[in-house]
N, C-alpha and C positions, 0 to 999 in steps of 0.2 A: 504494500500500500504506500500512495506517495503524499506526501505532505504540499498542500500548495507554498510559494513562495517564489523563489528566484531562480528556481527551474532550468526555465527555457535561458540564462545568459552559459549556466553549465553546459548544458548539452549541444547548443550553439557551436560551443567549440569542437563537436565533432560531427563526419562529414556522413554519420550510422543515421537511418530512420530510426524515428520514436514515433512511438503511437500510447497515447494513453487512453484507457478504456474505462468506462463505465459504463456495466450493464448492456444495453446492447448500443449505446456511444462509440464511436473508433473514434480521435483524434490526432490531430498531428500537433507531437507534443515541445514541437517549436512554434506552433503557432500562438501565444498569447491572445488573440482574439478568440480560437479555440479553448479553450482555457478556461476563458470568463463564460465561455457557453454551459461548461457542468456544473454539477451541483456539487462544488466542493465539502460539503457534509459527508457525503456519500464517498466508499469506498472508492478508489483509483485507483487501476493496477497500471503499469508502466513495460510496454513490450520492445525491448531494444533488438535490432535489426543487423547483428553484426558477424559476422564473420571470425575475427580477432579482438582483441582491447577489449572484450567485454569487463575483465576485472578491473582497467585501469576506469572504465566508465564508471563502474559500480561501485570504485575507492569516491570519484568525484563526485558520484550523488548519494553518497552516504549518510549528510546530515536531512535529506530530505526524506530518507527510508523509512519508514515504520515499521518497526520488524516485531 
């Protein structure tokens, strides 16, 4: 589950699709206009699109994890 916040300047920095989901929602989770459309109460899971770096992604979005 992902915490809203400052997100999309993390993941920005890399060139993986993100899709955040809620429920049956797909988003693109660099878009911030996106974003503002869920209902941040509500669970969000965060699906990274990567091939490699998945760990170094998931060190950088670690303060946003809800584990």
């Amino acid at each position: 589950m992902i915490q809203g916040g400052t997100i999309v300047n993390e993941i920005t920095k890399y060139d993986n699709d993100f899709d955040l989901v809620s429920g049956r929602y797909v988003i693109d989770a660099k878009s911030i206009m996106g974003i503002f459309s869920l209902d941040l109460s509500k669970p969000i899971d965060l699906n990274i699109h990567a091939d490699g770096n998945v760990d170094d992604i998931l060190a950088a979005l670690d303060a946003y994890i809800i584990k």
